[in-house]
VOGU-3710 file (C-alpha; in Angstrom, 3 decimals, decimal comma):
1> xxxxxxxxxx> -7,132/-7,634/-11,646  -8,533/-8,042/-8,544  -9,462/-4,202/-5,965  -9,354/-4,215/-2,363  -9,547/-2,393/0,184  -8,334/-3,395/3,997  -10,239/-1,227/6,434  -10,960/-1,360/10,292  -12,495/0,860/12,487  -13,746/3,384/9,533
11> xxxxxxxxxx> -17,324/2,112/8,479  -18,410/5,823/8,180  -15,627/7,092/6,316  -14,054/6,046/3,036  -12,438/8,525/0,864  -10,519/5,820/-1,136  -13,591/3,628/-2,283  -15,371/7,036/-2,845  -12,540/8,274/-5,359  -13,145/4,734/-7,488
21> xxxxxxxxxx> -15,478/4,867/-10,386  -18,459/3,133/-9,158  -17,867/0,741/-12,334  -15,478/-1,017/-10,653  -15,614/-3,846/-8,178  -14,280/-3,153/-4,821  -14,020/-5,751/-2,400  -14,180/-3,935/1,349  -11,627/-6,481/3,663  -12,677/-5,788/7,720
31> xxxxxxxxxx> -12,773/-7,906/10,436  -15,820/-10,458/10,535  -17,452/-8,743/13,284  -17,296/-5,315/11,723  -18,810/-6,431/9,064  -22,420/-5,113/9,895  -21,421/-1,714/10,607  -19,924/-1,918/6,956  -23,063/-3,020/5,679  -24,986/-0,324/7,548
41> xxxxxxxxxx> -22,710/2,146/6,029  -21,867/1,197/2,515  -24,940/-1,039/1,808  -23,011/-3,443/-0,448  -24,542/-4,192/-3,522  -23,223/-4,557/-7,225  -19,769/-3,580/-7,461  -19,188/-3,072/-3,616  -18,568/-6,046/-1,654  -17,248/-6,716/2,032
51> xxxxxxxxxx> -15,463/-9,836/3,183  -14,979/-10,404/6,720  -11,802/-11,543/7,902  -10,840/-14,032/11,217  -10,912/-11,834/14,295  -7,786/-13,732/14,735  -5,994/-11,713/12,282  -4,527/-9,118/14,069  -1,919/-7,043/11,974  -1,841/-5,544/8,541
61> xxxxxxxxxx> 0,464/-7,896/7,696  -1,652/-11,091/8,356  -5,047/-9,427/6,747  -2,494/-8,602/3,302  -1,602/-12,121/3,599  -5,847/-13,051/3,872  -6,314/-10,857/0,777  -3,509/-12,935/-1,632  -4,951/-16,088/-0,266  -8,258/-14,693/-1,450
71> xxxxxxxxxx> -7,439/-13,447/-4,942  -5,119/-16,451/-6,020  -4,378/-17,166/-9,016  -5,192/-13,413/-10,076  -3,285/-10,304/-9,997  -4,779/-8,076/-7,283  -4,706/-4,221/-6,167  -4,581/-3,209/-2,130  -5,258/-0,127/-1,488  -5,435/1,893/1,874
81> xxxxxxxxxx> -8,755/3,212/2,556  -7,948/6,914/3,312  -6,262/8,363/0,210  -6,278/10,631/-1,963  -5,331/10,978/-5,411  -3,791/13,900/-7,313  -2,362/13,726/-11,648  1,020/15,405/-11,949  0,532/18,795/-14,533  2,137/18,968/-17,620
91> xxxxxxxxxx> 2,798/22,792/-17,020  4,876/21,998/-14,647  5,592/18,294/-13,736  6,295/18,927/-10,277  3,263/20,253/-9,373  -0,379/18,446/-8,790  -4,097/18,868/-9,193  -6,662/16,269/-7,981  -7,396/13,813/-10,153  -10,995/13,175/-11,667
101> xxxxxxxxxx> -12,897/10,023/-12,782  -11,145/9,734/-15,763  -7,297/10,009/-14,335  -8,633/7,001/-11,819  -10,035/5,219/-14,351  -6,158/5,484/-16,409  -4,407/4,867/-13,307  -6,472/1,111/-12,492  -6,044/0,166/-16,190  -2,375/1,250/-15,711
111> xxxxxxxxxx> -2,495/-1,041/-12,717  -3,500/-4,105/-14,303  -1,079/-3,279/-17,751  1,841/-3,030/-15,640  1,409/-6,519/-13,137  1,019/-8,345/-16,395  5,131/-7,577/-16,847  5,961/-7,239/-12,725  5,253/-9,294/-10,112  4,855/-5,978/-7,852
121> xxxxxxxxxx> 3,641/-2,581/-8,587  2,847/0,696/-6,629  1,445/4,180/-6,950  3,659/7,142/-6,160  3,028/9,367/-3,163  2,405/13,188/-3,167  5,139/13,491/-0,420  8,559/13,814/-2,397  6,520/13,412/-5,951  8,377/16,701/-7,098
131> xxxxxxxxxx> 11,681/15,227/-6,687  11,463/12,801/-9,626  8,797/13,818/-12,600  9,349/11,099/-14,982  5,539/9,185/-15,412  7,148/5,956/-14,139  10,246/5,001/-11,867  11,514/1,681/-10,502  13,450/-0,246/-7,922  12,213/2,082/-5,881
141> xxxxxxxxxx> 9,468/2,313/-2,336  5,805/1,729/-2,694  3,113/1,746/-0,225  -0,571/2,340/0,330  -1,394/1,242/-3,485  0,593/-2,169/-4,009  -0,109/-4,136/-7,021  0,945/-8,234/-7,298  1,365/-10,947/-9,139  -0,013/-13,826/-6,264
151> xxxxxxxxxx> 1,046/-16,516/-8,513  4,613/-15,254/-8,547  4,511/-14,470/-4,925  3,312/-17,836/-4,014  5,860/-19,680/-6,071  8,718/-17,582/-4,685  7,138/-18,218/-1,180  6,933/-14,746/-0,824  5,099/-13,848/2,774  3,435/-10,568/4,253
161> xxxxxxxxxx> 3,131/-12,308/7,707  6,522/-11,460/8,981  5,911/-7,835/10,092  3,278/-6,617/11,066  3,835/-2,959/10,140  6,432/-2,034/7,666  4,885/-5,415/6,271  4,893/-3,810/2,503  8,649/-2,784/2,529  9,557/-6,023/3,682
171> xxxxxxxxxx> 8,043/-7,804/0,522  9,256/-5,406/-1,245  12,639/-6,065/-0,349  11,755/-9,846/-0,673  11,007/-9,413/-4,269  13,565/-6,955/-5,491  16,624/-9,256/-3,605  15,017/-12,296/-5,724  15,416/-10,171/-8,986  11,674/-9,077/-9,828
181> xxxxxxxxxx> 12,081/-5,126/-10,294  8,831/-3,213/-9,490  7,500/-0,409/-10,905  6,188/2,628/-9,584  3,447/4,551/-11,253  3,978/8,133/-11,097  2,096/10,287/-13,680  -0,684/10,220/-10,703  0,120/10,232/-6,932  -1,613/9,777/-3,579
191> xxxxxxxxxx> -1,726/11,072/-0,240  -3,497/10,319/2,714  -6,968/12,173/3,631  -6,278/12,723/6,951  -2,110/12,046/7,526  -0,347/8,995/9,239  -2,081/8,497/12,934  -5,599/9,111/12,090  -7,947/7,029/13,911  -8,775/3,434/12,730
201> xxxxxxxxxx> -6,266/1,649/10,373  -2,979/0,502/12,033  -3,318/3,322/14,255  -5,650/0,748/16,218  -2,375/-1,500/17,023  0,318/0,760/16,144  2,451/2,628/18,129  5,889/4,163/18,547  7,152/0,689/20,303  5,944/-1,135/17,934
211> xxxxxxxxxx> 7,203/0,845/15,394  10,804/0,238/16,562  10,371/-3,504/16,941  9,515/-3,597/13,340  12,166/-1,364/12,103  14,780/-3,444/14,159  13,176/-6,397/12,690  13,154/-4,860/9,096  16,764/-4,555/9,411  17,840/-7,776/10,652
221> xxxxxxxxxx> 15,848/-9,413/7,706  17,909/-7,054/4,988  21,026/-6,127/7,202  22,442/-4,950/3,913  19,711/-2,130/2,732  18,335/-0,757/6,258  19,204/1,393/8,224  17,532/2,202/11,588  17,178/5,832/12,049  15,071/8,165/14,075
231> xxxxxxxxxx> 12,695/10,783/12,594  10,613/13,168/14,007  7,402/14,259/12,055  5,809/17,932/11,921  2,170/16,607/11,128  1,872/12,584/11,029  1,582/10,625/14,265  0,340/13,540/16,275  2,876/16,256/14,876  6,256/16,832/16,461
241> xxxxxxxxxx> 6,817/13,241/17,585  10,295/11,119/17,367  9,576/7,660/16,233  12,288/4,537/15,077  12,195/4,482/11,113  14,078/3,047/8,492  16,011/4,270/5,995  16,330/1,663/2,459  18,677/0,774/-0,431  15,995/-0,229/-3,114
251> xxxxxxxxx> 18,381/-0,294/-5,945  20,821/-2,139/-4,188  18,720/-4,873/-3,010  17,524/-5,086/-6,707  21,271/-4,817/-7,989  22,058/-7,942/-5,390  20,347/-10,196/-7,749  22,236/-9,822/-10,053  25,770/-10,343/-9,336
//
């Protein structure tokens, strides 16, 4: 299994690569002409590398798409590049404490044990992780730590390009209406350092009108399992701001497979 990380616009700051044993191999995915400031900062050597994407690419979507191109035929790991990560207490299952070397180290192995039966995998997030305590779930929403098969995804002509936010629920929805069920990790959530809106990421292109255009978009693709509906946050995007969201029927774009 192939690790990588998209990043833009944080060369100084990455609390995701920092939380991987440095074991590992990390491949750090920016835009080409970023890529000395990465350098400057992370000094890539040994298990840290950086590959510089076309300045042409312009969305989250089209660098995810970069990234399977890259890894084919393997199954790879994207990760965001500001989380987090926090193991789920056996005291009491709905409650967390961060997770150490050893509960990262589980988690990637997990990773890798679980794409070898799914074409698409995820990580649970901190935010509703109390609602559901079981160590794994499925059919269900993943972002931020997505896990695929690129060989199935190629095949099925599965594409990240059509969005270009709200990118990972799309193939999500892709996959599940084609009949591959996902699973979601959840004995170890994430959440991110510093909330939805921080600077860098897709908070360079991102805002709240194109954040409707891609939930309108979302829906027209899976009329059947979106709904458009407007939330307002009390800390992401600024705090106390109304944006266009989307509301999703995992299990019954899974279930639509089948009948």
């Amino acid at each position: 299994m192939l690790v990588y990380i998209p990043s833009i616009n944080r060369a100084s700051e990455q609390p995701t690569l920092l939380s991987i044993p440095p074991e590992y191999e990390v491949t750090l995915v920016v835009p080409e002409q970023q890529v000395p400031q990465y350098e400057r900062g992370w000094r890539p050597a040994g298990k840290v590398k950086i590959l510089g994407h076309p300045n042409r690419l312009s969305n989250i979507g089209q660098v995810r798409h970069f990234i399977l191109e890259h890894a084919y035929p393997h199954k790879v790991l994207m990760l965001d590049d500001d989380l987090v990560f926090f193991r789920r207490r056996q005291d009491e299952p709905d409650k967390f404490t961060p997770a150490f070397d050893v509960d990262i180290r589980r988690m990637l192995a997990d990773c890798e044990d679980q794409l070898s039966r799914h074409a698409h995998i995820a990580v649970a997030t901190r935010e509703g992780g109390n609602r559901f305590t079981e160590d794994y779930n499925e059919n269900t929403r993943g972002l931020r730590v997505l896990g695929y098969n690129t060989t199935i995804l190629r095949d099925e002509e599965i594409v990240f390009e059509r969005l270009p936010v709200m990118e990972d629920f799309d193939v999500t929805l892709q996959l599940l209406r084609k009949g591959y069920p996902n699973c979601i990790i959840n004995w170890i959530v994430h959440n991110q350092a510093h909330g939805s809106g921080a600077a860098g990421g897709c908070s360079t292109y991102r805002d709240l009108k194109l954040q409707a255009e891609c939930a309108h978009k979302l829906k027209a693709l899976h009329p059947d399992f979106v709904t458009v509906v407007e939330k307002t946050t009390k800390t992401a995007w600024g705090g106390n701001t109304t944006r266009t969201d989307v509301r999703i029927q995992w299990k019954k774009a899974y279930e639509s497979s089948r009948a």
